[in-house]
mmCIF file of the N, C-alpha and C atoms, coordinates in Angstrom:
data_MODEL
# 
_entry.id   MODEL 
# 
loop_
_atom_site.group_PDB 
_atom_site.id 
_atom_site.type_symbol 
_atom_site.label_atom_id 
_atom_site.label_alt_id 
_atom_site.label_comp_id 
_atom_site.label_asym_id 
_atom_site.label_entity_id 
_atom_site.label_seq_id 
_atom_site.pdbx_PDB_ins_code 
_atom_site.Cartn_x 
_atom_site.Cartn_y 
_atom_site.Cartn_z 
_atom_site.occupancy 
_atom_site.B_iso_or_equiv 
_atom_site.pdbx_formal_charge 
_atom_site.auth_seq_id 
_atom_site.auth_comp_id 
_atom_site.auth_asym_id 
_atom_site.auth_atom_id 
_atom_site.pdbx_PDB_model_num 
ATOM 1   N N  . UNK A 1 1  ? -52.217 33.642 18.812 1.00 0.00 ? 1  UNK A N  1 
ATOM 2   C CA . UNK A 1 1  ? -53.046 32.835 19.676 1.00 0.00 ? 1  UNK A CA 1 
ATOM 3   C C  . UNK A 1 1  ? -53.992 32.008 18.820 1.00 0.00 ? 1  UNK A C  1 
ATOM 4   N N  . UNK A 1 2  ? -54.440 30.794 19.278 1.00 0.00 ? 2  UNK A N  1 
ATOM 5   C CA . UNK A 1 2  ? -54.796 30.165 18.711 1.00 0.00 ? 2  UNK A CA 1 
ATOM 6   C C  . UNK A 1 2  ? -56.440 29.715 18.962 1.00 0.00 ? 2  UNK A C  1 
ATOM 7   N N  . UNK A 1 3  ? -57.278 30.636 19.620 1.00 0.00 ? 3  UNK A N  1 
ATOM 8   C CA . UNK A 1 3  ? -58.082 30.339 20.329 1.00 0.00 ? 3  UNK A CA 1 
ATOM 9   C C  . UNK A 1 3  ? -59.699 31.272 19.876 1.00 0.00 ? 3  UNK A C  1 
ATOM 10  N N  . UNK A 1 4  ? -60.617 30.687 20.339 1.00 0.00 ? 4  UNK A N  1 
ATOM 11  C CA . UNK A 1 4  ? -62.180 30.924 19.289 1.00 0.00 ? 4  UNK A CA 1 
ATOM 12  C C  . UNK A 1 4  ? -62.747 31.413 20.205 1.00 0.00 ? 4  UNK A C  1 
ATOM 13  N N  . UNK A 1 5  ? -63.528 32.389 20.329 1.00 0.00 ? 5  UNK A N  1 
ATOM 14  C CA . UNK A 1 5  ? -64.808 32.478 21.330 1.00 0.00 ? 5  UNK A CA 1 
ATOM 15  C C  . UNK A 1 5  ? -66.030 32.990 20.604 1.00 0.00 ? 5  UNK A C  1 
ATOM 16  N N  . UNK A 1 6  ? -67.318 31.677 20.928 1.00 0.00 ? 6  UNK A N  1 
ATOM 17  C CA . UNK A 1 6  ? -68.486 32.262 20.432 1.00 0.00 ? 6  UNK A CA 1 
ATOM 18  C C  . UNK A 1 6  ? -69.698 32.462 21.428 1.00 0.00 ? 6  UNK A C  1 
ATOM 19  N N  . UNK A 1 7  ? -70.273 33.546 20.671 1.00 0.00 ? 7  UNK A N  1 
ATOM 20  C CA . UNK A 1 7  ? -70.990 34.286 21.753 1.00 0.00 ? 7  UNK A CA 1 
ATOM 21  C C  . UNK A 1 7  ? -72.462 33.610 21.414 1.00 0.00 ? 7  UNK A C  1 
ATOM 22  N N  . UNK A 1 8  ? -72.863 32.731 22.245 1.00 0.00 ? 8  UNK A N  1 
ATOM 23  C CA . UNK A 1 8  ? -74.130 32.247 22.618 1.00 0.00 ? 8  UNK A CA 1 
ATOM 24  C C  . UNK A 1 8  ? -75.276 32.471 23.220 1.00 0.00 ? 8  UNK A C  1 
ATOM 25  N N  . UNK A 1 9  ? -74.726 33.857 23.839 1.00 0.00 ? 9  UNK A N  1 
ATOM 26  C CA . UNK A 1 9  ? -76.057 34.756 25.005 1.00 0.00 ? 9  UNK A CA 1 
ATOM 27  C C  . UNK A 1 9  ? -77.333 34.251 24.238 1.00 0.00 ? 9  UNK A C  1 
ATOM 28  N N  . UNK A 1 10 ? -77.590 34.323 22.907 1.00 0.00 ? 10 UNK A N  1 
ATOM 29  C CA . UNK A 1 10 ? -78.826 34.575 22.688 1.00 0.00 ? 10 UNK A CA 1 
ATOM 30  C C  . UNK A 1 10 ? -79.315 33.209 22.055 1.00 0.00 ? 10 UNK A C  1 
ATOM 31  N N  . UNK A 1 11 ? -78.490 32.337 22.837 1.00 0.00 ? 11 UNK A N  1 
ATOM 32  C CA . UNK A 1 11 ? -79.161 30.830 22.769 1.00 0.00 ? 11 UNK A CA 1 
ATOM 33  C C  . UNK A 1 11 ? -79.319 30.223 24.131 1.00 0.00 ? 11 UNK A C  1 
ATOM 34  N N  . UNK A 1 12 ? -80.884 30.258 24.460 1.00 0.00 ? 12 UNK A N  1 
ATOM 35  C CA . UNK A 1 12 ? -80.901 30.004 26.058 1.00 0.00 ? 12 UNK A CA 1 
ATOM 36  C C  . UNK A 1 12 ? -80.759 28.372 26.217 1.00 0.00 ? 12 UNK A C  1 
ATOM 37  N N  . UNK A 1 13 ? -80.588 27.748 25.289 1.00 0.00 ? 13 UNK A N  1 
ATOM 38  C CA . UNK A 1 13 ? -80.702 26.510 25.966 1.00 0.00 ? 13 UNK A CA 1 
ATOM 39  C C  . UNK A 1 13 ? -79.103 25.772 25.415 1.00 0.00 ? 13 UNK A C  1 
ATOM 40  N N  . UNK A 1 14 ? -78.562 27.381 25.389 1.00 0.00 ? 14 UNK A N  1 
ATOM 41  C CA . UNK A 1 14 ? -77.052 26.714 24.908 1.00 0.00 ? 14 UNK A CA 1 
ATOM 42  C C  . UNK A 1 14 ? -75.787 25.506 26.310 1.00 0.00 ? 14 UNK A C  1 
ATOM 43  N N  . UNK A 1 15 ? -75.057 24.833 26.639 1.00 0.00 ? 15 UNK A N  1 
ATOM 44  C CA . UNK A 1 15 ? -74.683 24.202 27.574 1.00 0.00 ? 15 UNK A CA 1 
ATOM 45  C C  . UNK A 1 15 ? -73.569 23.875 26.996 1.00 0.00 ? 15 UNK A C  1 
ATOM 46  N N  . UNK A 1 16 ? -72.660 23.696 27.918 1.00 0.00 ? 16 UNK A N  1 
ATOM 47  C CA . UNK A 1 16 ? -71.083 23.535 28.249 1.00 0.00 ? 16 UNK A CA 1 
ATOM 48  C C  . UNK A 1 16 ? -71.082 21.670 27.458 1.00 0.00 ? 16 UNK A C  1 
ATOM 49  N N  . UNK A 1 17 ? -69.897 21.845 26.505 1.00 0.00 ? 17 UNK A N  1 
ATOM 50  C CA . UNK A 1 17 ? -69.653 20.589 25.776 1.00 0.00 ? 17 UNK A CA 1 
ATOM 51  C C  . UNK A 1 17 ? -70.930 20.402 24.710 1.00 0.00 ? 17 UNK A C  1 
ATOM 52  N N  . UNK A 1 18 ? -71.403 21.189 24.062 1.00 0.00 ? 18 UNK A N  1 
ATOM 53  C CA . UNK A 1 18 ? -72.374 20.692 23.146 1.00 0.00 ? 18 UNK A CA 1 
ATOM 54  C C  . UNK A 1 18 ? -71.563 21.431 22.017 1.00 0.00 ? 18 UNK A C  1 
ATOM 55  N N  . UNK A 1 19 ? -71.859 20.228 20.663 1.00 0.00 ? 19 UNK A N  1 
ATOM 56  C CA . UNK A 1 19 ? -70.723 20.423 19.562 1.00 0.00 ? 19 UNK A CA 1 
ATOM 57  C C  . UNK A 1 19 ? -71.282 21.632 18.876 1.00 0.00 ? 19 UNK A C  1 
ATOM 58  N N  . UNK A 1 20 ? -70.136 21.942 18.441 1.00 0.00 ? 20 UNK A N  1 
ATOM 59  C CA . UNK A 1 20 ? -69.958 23.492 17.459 1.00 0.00 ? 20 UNK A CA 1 
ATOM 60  C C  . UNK A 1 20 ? -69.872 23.021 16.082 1.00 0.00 ? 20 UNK A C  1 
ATOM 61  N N  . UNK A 1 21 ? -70.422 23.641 15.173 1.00 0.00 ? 21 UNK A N  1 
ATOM 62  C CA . UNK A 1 21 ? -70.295 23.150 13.958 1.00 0.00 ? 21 UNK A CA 1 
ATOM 63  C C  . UNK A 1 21 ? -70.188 24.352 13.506 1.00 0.00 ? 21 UNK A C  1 
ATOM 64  N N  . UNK A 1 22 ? -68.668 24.797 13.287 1.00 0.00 ? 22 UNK A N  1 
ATOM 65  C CA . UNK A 1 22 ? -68.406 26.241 12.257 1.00 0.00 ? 22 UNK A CA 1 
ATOM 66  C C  . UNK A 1 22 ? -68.522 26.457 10.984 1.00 0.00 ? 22 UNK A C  1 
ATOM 67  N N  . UNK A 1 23 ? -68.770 25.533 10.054 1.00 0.00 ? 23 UNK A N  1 
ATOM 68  C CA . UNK A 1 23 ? -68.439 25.600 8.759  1.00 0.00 ? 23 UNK A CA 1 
ATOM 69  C C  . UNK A 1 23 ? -69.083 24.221 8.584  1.00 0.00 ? 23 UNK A C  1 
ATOM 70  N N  . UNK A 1 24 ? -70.276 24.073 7.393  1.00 0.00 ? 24 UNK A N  1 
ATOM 71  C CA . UNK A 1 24 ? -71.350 23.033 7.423  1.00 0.00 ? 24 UNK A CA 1 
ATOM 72  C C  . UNK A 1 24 ? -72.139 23.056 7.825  1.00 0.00 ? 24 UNK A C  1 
ATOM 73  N N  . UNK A 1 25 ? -73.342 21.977 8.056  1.00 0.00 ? 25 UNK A N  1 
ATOM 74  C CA . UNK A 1 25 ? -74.330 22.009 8.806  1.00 0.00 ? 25 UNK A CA 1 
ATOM 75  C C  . UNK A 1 25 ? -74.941 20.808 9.597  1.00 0.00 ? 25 UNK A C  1 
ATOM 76  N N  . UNK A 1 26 ? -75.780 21.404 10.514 1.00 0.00 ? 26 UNK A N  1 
ATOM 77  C CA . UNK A 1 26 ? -75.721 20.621 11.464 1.00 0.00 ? 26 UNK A CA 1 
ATOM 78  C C  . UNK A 1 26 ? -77.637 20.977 11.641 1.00 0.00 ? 26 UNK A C  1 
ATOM 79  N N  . UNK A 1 27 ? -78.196 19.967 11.313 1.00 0.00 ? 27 UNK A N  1 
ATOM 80  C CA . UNK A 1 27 ? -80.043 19.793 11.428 1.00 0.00 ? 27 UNK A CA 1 
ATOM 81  C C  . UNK A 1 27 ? -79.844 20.529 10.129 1.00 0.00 ? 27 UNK A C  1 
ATOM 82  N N  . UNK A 1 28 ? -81.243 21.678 10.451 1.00 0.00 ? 28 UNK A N  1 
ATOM 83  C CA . UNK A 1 28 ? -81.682 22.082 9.562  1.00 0.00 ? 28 UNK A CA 1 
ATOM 84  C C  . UNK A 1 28 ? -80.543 23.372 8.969  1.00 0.00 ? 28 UNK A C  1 
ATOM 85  N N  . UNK A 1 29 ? -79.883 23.978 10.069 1.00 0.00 ? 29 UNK A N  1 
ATOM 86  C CA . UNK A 1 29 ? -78.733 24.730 10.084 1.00 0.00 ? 29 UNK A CA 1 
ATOM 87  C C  . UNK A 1 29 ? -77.752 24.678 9.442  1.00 0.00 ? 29 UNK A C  1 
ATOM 88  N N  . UNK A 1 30 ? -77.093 25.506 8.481  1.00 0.00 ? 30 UNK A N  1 
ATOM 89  C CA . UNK A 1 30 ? -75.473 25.859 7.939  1.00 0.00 ? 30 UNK A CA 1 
ATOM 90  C C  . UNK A 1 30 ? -75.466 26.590 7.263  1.00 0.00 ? 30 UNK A C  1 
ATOM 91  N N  . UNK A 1 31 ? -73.786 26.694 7.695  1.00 0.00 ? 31 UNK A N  1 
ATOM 92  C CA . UNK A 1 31 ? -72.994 28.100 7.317  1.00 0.00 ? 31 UNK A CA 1 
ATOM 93  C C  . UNK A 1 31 ? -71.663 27.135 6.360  1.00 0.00 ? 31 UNK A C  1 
ATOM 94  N N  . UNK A 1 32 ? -71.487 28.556 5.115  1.00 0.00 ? 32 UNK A N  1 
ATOM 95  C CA . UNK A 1 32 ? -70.593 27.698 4.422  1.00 0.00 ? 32 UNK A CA 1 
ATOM 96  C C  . UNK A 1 32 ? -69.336 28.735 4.674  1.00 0.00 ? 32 UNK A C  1 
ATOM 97  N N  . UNK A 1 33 ? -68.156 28.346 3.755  1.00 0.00 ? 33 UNK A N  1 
ATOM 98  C CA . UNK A 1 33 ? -66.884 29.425 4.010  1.00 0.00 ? 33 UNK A CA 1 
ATOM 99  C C  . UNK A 1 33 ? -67.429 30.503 3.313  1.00 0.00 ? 33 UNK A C  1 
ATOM 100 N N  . UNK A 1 34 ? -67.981 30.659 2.195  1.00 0.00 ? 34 UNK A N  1 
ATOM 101 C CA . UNK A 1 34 ? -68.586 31.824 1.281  1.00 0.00 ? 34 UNK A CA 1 
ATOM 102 C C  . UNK A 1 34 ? -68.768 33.222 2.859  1.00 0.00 ? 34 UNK A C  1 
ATOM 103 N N  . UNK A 1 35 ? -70.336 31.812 3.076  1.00 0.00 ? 35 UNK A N  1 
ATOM 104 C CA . UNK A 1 35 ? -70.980 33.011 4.270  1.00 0.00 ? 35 UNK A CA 1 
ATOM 105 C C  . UNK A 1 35 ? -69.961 33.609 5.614  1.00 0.00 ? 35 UNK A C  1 
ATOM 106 N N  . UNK A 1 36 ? -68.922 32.636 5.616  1.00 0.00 ? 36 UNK A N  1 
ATOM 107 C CA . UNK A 1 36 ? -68.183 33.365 6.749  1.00 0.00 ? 36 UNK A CA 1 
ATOM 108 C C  . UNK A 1 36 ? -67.577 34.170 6.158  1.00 0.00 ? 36 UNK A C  1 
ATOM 109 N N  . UNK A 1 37 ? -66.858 34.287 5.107  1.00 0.00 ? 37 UNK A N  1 
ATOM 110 C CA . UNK A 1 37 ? -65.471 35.231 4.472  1.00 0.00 ? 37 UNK A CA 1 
ATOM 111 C C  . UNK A 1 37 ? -66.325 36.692 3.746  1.00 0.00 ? 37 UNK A C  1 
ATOM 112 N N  . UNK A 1 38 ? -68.165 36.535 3.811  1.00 0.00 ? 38 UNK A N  1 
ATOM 113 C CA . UNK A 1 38 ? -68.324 37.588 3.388  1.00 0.00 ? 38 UNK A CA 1 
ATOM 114 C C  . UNK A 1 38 ? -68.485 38.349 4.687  1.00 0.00 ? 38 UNK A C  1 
ATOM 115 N N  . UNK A 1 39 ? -69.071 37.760 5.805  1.00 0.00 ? 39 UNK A N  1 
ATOM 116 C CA . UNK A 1 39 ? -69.461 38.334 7.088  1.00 0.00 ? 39 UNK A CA 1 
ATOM 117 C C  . UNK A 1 39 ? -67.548 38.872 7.705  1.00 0.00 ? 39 UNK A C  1 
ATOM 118 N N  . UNK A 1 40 ? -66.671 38.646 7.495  1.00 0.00 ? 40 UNK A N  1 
ATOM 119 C CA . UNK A 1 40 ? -65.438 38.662 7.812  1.00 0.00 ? 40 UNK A CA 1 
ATOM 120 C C  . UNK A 1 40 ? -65.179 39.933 6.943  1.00 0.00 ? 40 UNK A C  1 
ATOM 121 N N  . UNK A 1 41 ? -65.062 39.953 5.187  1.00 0.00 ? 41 UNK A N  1 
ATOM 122 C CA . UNK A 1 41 ? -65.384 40.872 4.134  1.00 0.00 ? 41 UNK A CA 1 
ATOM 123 C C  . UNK A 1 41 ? -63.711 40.728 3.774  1.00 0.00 ? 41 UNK A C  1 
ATOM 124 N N  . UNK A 1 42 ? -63.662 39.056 3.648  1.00 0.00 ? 42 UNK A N  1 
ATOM 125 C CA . UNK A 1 42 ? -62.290 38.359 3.555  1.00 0.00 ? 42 UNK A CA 1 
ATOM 126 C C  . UNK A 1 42 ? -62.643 37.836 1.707  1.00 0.00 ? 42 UNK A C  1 
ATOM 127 N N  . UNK A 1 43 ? -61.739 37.623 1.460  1.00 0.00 ? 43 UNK A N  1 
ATOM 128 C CA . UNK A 1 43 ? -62.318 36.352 0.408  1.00 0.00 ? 43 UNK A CA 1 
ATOM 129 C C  . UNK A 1 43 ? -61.778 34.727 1.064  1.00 0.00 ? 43 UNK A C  1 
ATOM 130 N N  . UNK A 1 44 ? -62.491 33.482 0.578  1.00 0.00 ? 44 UNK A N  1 
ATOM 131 C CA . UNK A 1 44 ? -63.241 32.483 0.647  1.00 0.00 ? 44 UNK A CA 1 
ATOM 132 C C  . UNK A 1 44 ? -62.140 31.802 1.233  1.00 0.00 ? 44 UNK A C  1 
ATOM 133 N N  . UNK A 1 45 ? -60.839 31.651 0.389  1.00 0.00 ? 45 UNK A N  1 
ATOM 134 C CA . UNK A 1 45 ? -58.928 31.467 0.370  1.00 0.00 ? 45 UNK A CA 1 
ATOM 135 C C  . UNK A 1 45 ? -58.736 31.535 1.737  1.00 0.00 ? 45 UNK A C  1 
ATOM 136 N N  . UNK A 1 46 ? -59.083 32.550 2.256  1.00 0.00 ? 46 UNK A N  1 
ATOM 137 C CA . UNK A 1 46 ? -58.288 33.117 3.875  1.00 0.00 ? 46 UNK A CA 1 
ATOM 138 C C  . UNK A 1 46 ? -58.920 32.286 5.246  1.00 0.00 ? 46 UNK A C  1 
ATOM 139 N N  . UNK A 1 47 ? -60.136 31.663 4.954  1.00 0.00 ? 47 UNK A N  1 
ATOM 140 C CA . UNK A 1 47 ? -60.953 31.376 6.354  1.00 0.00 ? 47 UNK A CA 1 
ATOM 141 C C  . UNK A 1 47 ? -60.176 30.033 6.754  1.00 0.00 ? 47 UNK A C  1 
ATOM 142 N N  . UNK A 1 48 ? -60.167 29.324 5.807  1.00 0.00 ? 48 UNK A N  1 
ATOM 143 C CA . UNK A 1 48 ? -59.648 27.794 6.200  1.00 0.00 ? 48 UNK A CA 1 
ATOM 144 C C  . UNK A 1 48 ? -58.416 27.960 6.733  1.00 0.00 ? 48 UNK A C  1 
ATOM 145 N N  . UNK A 1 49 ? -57.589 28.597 6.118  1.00 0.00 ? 49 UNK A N  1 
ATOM 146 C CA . UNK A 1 49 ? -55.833 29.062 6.526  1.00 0.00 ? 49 UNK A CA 1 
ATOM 147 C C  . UNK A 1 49 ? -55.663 29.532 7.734  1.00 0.00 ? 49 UNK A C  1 
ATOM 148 N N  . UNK A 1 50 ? -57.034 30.497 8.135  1.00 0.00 ? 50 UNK A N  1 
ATOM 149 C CA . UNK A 1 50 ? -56.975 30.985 9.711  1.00 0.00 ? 50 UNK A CA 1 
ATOM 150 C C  . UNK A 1 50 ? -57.232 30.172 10.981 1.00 0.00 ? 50 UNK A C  1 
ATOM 151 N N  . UNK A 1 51 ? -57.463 28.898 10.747 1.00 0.00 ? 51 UNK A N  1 
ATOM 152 C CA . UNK A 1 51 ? -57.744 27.939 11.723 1.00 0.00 ? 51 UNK A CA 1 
ATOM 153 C C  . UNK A 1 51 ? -56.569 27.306 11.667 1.00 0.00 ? 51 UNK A C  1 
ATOM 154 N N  . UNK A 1 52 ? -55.817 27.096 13.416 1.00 0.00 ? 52 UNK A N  1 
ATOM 155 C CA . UNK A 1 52 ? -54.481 26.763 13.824 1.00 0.00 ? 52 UNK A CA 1 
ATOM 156 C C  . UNK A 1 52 ? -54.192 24.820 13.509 1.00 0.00 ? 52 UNK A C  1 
ATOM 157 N N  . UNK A 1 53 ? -53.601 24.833 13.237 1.00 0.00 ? 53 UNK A N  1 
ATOM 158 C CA . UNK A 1 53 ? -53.122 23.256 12.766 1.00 0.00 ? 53 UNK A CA 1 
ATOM 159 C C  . UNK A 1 53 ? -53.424 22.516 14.313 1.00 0.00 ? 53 UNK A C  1 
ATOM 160 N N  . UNK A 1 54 ? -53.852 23.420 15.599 1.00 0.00 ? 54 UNK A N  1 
ATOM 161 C CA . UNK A 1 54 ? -54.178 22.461 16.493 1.00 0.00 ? 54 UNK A CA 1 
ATOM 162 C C  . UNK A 1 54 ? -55.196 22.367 16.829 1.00 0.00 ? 54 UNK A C  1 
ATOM 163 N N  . UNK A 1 55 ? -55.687 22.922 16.146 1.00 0.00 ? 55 UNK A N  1 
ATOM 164 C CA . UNK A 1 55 ? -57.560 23.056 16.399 1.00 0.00 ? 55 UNK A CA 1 
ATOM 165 C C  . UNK A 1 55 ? -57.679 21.374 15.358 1.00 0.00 ? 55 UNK A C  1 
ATOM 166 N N  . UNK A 1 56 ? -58.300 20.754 16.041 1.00 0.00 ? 56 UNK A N  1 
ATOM 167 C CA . UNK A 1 56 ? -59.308 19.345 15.771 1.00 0.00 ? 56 UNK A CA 1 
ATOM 168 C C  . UNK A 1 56 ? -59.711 19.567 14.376 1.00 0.00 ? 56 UNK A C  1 
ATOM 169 N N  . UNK A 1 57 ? -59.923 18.857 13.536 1.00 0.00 ? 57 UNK A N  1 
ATOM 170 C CA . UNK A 1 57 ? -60.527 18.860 12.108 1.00 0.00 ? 57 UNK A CA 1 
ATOM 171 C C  . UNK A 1 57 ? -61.915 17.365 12.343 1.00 0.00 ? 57 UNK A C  1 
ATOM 172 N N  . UNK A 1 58 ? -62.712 17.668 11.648 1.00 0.00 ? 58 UNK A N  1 
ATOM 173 C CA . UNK A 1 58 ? -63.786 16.566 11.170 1.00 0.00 ? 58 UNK A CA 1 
ATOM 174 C C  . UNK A 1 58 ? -64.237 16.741 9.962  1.00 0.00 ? 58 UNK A C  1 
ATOM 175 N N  . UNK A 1 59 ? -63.899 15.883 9.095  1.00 0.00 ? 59 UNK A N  1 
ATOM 176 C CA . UNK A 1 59 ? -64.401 16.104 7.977  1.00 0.00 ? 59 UNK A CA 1 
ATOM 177 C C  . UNK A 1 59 ? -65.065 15.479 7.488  1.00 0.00 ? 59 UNK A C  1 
ATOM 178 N N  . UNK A 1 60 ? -66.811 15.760 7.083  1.00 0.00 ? 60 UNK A N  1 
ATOM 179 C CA . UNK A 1 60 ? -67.447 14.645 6.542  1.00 0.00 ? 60 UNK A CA 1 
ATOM 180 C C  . UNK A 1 60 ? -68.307 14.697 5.330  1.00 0.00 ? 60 UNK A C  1 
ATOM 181 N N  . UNK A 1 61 ? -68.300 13.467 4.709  1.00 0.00 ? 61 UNK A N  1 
ATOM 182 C CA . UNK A 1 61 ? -68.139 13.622 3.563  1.00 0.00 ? 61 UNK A CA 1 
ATOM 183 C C  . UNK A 1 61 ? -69.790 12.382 3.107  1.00 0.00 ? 61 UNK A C  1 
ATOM 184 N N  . UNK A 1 62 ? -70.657 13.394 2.398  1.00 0.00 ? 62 UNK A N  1 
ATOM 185 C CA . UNK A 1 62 ? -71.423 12.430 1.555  1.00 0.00 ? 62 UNK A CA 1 
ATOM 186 C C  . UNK A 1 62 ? -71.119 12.961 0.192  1.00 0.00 ? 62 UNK A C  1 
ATOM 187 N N  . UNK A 1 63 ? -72.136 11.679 -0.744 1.00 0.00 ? 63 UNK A N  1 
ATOM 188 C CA . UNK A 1 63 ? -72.253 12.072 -2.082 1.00 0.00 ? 63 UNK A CA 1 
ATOM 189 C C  . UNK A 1 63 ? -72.561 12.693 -2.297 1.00 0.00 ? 63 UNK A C  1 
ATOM 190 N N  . UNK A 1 64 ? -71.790 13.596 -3.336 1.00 0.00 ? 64 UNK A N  1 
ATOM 191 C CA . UNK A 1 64 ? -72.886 14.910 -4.066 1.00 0.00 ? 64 UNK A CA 1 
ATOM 192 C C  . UNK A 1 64 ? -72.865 16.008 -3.254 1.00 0.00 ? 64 UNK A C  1 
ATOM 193 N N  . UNK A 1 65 ? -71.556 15.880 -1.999 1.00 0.00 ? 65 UNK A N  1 
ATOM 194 C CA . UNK A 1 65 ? -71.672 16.844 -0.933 1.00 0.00 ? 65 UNK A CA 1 
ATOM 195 C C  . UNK A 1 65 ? -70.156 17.925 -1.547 1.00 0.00 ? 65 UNK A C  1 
ATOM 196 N N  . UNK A 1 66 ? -70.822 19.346 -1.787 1.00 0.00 ? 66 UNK A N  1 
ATOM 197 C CA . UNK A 1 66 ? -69.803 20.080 -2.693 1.00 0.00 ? 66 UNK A CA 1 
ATOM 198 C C  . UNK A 1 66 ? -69.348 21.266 -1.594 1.00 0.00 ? 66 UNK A C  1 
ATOM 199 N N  . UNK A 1 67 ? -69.659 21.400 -0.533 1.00 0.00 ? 67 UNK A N  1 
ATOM 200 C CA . UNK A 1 67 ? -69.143 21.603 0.556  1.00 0.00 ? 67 UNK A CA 1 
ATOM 201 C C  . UNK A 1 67 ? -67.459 21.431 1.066  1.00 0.00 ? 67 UNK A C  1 
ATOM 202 N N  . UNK A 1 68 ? -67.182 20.303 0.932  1.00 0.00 ? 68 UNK A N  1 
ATOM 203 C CA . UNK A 1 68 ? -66.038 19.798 1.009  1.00 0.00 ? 68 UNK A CA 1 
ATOM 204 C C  . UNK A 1 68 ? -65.136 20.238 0.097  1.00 0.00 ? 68 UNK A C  1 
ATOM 205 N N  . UNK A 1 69 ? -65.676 19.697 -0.916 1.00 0.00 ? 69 UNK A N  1 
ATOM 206 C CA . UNK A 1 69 ? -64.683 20.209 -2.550 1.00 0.00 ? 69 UNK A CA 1 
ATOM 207 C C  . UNK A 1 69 ? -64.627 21.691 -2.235 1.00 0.00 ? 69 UNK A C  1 
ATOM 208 N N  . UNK A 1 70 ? -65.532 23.021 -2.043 1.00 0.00 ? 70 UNK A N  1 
ATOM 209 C CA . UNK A 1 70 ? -65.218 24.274 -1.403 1.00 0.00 ? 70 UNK A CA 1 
ATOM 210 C C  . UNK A 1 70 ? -63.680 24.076 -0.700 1.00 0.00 ? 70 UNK A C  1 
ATOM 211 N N  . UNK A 1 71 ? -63.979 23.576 0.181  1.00 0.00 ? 71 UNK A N  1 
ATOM 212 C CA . UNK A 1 71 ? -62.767 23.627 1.665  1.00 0.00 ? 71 UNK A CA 1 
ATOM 213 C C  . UNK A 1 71 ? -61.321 23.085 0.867  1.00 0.00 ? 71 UNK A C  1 
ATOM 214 N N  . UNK A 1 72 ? -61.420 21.975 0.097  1.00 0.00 ? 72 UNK A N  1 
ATOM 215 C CA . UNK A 1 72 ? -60.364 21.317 -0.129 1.00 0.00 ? 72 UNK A CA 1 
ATOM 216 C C  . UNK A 1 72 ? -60.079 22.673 -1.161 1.00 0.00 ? 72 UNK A C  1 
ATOM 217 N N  . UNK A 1 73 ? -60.573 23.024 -2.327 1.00 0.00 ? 73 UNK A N  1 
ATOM 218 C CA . UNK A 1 73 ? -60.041 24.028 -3.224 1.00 0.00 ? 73 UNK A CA 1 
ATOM 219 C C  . UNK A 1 73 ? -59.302 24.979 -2.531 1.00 0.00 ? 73 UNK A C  1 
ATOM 220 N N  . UNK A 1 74 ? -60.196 25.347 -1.652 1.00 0.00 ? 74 UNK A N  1 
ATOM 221 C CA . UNK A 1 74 ? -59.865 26.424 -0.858 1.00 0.00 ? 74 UNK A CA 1 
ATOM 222 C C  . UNK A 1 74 ? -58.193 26.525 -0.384 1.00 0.00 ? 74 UNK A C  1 
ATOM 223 N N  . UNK A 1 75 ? -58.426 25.524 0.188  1.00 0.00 ? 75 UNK A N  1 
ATOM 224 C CA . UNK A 1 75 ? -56.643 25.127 0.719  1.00 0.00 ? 75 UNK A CA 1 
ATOM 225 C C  . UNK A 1 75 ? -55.873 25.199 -0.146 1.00 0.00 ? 75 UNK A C  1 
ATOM 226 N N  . UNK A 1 76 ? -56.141 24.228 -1.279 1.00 0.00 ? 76 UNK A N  1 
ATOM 227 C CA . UNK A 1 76 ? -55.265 24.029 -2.666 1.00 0.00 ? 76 UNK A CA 1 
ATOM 228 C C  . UNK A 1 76 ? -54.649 25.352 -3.146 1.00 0.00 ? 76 UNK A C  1 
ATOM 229 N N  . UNK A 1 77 ? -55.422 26.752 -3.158 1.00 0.00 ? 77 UNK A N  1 
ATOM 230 C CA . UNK A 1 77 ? -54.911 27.792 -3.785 1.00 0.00 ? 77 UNK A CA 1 
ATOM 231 C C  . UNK A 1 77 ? -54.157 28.721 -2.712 1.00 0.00 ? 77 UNK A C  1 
ATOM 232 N N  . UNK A 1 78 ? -54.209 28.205 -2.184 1.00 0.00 ? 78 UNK A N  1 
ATOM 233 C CA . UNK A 1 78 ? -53.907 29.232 -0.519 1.00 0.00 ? 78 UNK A CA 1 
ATOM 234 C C  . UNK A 1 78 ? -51.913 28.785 -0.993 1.00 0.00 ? 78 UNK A C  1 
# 
């Protein structure tokens, strides 16, 4: 199955269609693959691979942003 569920209870002003940002950050907020694959107790390789080729991708990219280079390596060795 190809499908995500996140648990928001303890965001009261959470609402239907407001974007998810799993990996990166978003304001002052982010999470990188490191922090998910240790909370998982995966290594770093496995997180990107577990997201279904039909799940949506956005990828964005500034200078000096090493975030990305993470994700792309990541894939590369997988």
């Amino acid at each position: 199955m190809d499908s995500t569920i996140i648990d928001v209870t303890e965001l009261a002003d959470a609402q239907v269609g407001e974007e998810v940002v799993m990996i990166g950050q978003q304001g002052p907020e982010s999470i990188t693959i490191a922090e998910i694959a240790d909370q998982c107790d995966t290594v770093v390789q496995e997180i990107p691979v577990r997201f279904s080729k039909r799940l949506p991708r956005v990828y964005v990219h500034e200078p000096g942003d090493v975030r990305i280079k993470e994700l792309v390596e990541a894939i590369q060795h997988h």
